[in-house]
Each structure stands twice: as structure tokens, then as C-alpha cells.
N, C-alpha and C positions, 0 to 999 in steps of 0.2 A: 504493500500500500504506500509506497514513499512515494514523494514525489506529491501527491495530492490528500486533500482534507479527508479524515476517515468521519465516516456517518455512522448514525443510528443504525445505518442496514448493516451498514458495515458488523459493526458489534452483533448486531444479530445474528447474522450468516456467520461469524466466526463461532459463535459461541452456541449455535442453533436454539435460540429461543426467538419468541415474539420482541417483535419493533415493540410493543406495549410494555410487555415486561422490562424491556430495556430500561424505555425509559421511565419508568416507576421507580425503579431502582434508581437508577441516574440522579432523580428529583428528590428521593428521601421519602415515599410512601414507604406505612407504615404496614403493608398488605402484602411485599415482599418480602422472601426469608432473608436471615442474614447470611445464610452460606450463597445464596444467588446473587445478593444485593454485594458480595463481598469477591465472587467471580468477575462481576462484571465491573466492578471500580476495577479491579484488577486488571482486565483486558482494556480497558478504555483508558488506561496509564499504560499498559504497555505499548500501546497500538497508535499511542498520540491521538487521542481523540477528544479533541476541544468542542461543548457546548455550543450551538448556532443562536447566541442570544436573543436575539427578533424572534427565532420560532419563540425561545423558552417564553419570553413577551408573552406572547398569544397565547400559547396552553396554558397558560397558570396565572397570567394576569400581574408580571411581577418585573422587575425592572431590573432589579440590582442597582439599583443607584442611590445614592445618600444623599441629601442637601444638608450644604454646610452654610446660611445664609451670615454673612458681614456685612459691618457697617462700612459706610464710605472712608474712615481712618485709616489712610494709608501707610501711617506711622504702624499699625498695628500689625502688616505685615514683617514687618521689621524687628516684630517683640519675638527677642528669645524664648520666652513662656507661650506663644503662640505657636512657636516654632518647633517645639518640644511636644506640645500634642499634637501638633499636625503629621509628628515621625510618626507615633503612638498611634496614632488615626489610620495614616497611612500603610502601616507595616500591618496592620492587621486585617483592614478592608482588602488588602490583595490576598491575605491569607484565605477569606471567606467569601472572595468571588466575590466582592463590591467595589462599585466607585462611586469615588467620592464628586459630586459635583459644588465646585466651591464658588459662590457666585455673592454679587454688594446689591445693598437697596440703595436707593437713593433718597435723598432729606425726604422722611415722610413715608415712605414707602414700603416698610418693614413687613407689614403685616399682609398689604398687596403682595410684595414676591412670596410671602410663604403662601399666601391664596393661590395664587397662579401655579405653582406645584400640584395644590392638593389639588384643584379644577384639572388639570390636563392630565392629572396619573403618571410625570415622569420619573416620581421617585416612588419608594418605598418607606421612606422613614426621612426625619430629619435630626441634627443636631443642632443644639442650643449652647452657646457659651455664656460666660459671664451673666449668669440670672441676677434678674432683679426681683427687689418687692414690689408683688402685685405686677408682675411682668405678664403684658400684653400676650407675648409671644406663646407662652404658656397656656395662656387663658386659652388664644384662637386654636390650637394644636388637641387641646384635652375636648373642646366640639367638635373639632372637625373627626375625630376617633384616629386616627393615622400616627402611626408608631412614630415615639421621638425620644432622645435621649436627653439629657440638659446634664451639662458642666456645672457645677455647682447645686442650690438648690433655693426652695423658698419654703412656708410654712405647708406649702401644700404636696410635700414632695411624697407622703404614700400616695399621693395619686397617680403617678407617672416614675418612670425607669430615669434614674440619676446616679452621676458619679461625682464624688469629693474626694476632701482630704476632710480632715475635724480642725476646720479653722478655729474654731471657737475651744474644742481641747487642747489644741496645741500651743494657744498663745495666750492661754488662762494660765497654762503650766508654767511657760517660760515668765509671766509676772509675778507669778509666785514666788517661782525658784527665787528670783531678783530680791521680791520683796525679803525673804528668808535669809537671803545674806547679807541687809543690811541696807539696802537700797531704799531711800525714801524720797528719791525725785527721779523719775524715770522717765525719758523721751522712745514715744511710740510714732516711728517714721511710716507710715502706712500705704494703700495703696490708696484709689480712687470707690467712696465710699459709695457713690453709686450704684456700685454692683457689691452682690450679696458675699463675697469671699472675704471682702475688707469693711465692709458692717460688721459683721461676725467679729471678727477679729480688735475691731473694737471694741464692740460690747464686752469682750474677753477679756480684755484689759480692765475698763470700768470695773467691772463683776471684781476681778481679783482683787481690786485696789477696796473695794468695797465689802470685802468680804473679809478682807484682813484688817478695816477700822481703820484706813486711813482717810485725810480727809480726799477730794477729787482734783484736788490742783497738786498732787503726789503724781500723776502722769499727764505729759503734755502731748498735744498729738499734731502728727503734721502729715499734710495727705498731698501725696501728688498725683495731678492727671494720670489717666488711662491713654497709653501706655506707660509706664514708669519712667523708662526712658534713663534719661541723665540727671533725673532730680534728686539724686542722694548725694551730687557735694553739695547743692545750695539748702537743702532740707537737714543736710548736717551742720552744718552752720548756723539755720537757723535755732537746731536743736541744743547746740553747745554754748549760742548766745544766754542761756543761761546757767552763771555759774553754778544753780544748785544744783546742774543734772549730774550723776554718778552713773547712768546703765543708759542704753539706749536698746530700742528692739527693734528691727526692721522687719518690714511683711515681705522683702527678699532679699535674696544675696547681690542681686541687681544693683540696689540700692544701696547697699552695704561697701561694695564695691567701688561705686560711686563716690562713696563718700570717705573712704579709705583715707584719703591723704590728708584729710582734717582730722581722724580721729589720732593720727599719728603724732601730729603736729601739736596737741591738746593738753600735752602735760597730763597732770596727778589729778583727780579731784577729792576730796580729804585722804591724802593722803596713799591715793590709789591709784592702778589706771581706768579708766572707765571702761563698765564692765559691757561687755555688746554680745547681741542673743542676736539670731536673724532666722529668718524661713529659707531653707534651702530646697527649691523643687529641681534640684541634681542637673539643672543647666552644664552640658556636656562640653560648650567654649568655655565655661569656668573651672576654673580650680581652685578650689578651695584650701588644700593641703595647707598653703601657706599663711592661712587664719587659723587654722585649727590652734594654737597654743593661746590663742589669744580669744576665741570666737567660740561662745555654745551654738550648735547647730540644732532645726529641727526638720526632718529630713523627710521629703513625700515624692514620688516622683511624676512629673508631670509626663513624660512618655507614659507609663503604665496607665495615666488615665487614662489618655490616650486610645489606646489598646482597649480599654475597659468599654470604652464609651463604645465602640465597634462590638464589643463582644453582646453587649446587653439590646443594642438594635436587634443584633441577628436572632439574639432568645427569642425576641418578640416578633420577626418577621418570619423567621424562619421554623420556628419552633411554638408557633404562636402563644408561646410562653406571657405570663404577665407579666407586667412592670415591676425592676424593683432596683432595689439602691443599689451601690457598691461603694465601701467606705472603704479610698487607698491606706495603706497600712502608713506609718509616721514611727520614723526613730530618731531618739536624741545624742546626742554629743558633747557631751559638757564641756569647756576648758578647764584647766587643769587647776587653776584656782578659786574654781567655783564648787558650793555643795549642791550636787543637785539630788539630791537625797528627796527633796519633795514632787520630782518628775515619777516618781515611783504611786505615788499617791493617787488613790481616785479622785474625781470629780465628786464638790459636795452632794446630796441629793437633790439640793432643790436647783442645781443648776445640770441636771442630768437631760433636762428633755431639750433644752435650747438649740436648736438648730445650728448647725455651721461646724 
């Protein structure tokens, strides 16, 4: 058969079964044995036999395609954290026979392009990044009924298939840990609180500082647009313009990064050097090794969301599985002079059900 496409007949005539059974097999009904269904994956890898997409279209009503819908911020292609789940996205949608269709709205337009999908049937599902509260896009996706994933999440997230990290555990921890070793004016360098990953993550902070009976001018907070970008030297700066700060926390290594040659430059504060905790989602152009003696880490990775995100579509399209979450795993790092003896510790209980 070299030389030209092998076909469904093809498989049949080699293996002398029915064009139907073939492709039942082929599709994943659940009406074929598994020693048939396991023959003929077999021959159709050996024999180089690639799917004729357009038919599969027709018989079953289904695309293989994903909409990945952005906003017009072209800066945003550019964000390493974007870039990280796009590998994630990408390495796994080829794994499972999808593509991705990655397309912008325009001012206004958000809810129109994800209409126009669900109107013409060219996808299967969609994903959602950077959720908001009370986000539109959510709202129109859980009527239209059409399988979707969402990056982060909102109050209503048993309703629909989502993947996170526990922004809200992980930076309730690291103001703890801070507050625990002495720390009573801590700057929190954030992201853009628009979107639900760096709410959370505030609240997180408030919550600790509040929980431990300080008063709320004990954390200062400073937020940079969406992308992050280059705002962690001017946002370090501003963070250090107050003498009382001792710690600072940052919602990435981005920023941390950034803001690096000020914290260098900074001297002692009583007595110390100021102490810095960051979110590290394993940004692959970073290295970090070289903070590590100085730098507690909290570690999540954004490829694996990534990945995630593609896996829990296909449950639901493929497997017409229901909706359901996926919380990426988060490990810590402490610097050498820090006790982090209270990252060990549970969450109080009335701060158990908080979202993020």
C-alpha cells in the first residue's frame, strides 16, 4: 500500500471484517470487543492509516477543533505565562487528535465570536482563560450547553470543567510563613486584579494578615496590568519606598525578576535582608537556581495546566464525561533562612471553602 492513503476498505480487506466494524472501532464505540477494537488500532498503525477528517465530520457530527478565543492585547502574546500553556495546550491537543483554533475579538465582540462558533458547529468545545467575576463568557457557554474548559475559576465552578492552581492556599501560606518569622510590614507585588487568579490571591493575603490580628496597613499591595510584563522594577521600588517593608511577595517570578536589581541594591531592613517569597509557575526561559539561597519559592506548573485543560475537554467531548475540576499540584521551597515550618499546616476551617 505505499505510495498512496490507506482507507477504511483498506483495513477491512486486510483484516477481513466489515467497513462498519472498522470503523466503530476506529471511533471508540463501546459495542466492539476489545480484542477487535485492539486488532484493528493495531493494523491501522501499522498500515499508516490516517482518519479522513471531513468524512469523520459527517458521521458523528464532530470537528476536533478547540476555540481558544483572545482579547485584542497583543502584548499578551508575548507573556511567558501565556506561553507556557499554550506548550501545555499544544503538546496534548496533538496527542488526542485536536486542534486548536486560536482566534481575537474585537472591542466589544467577545461574546459575538464565541456565538458564531457555537451557531456554525466549527468546534467542539472551547477554552477560557483568565476568569472573571461574574464573567460573561461563562455565563453564555453554561446556555449554550457546548463543552468548555476555563483556566482559573469563579464561584460557580461545580458547574462546568476547570483547571487551577490554589491561588488562595498558596499565598495565604507564604503570608503566614512571613508573618511567623517576624515580619510585620509586608509588600504584596500582584498581578492584574481583574481577573480571578490575583483576587484570590489577595484576598489571601488580607485573610492571613487578619487572621493572625494584625492590623490591615501590615501588607501593602501593588498591582500591575495584565500582562505583567516589566512592572517588577518600578513596582519594586515602589514597594521599598517604604522603609517599614521587611518581606515582599510576588504573584510571579516574572516580577521578581524584574525587580531583582533593586532588591539587591536595598540594604538591611532591621537588621536583615529583606525577606522575598514569589509564585513560581516553572517559566522554562527562567532560572531560578540563582535565587534559590535567597528566595522561598511556590511552585505550580503552568505547562501541566496546560495539558490539563486539553485533557478534561476531551473527558467531556469525547467520553461525554461531566464537568469537573483539576487542582495542579503546588510545592514549596523555602530559603535557607526562613522557618517554614507553618507551610506544613492546614488551612483554618472557616477559610476552607474560599475559592482560588
Amino acid at each position: 500500500m505505499a505510495g498512496r492513503n490507506v482507507t477504511i476498505k483498506d483495513l477491512a480487506a486486510e483484516l477481513d471484517l466489515s467497513i462498519t466494524t472498522i470503523s466503530r472501532a476506529l471511533n471508540g464505540y463501546t459495542d466492539v470487543g476489545e480484542k477487535t477494537r485492539a486488532k484493528v488500532e493495531d493494523a491501522a498503525k501499522r498500515l499508516g492509516y490516517r482518519p479522513n477528517r471531513n468524512a469523520q465530520r459527517l458521521v458523528l457530527q464532530r470537528t476536533h477543533n478547540v476555540a481558544w478565543v483572545q482579547s485584542d492585547n497583543e502584548l499578551k502574546y508575548l507573556d511567558p505565562h501565556f506561553a507556557e500553556v499554550m506548550a501545555g495546550v499544544l503538546a496534548s491537543a496533538r496527542d488526542t487528535n485536536y486542534d486548536i483554533v486560536l482566534t481575537s475579538h474585537g472591542v466589544g465582540r467577545e461574546l459575538a465570536t464565541y456565538d458564531r462558533y457555537v451557531r456554525d458547529n466549527s468546534v467542539d468545545g472551547f477554552i477560557v482563560d483568565l476568569a472573571r467575576e461574574e464573567d460573561g463568557r461563562i455565563d453564555f457557554l453554561l446556555e449554550s450547553g457546548r463543552p468548555f474548559v476555563v483556566h482559573g475559576r469563579d464561584r460557580r465552578a461545580s458547574q462546568y470543567g476547570w483547571v487551577d492552581m490554589d491561588n488562595y492556599g498558596n499565598f495565604y501560606r507564604l503570608m503566614r510563613m512571613l508573618i511567623a518569622n517576624g515580619h510585620r510590614r509586608i509588600a504584596f507585588i500582584n498581578g492584574d486584579e481583574a481577573f480571578n487568579y490575583a483576587l484570590y490571591r489577595h484576598h489571601a493575603v488580607r485573610d492571613a494578615i487578619a487572621d493572625a490580628g494584625l492590623p490591615e496597613d501590615s501588607v501593602t499591595i501593588h498591582n500591575s496590568a495584565h500582562p505583567m510584563g516589566d512592572a517588577g522594577f518600578r513596582l519594586t521600588q515602589a514597594a521599598l519606598a517604604d522603609r517599614k517593608v521587611t518581606a515582599i511577595i510576588y504573584s510571579s517570578i516574572l516580577l521578581l525578576m524584574e525587580g531583582y536589581e533593586v532588591l539587591a541594591g536595598a540594604g538591611l531592613r532591621d537588621g536583615r535582608p529583606i525577606a522575598v517569597a514569589t509564585m513560581d509557575d516553572e517559566l522554562r526561559h527562567i532560572d531560578p537556581s540563582r535565587l534559590a539561597p535567597r528566595v522561598t519559592f511556590a511552585r505550580s506548573s503552568l505547562k501541566a495546566a496546560g495539558s490539563a485543560l486539553i485533557a478534561e475537554l476531551s473527558r467531556q467531548c469525547d467520553e461525554h464525561a461531566a464537568p469537573s475540576g483539576t487542582l495542579i499540584p503546588s510545592t514549596f521551597q523555602v530559603a535557607p533562612d526562613i522557618d517554614g515550618s507553618t507551610l506544613d499546616e492546614p488551612l483554618p476551617a472557616k477559610r476552607r471553602t474560599t475559592i482560588g
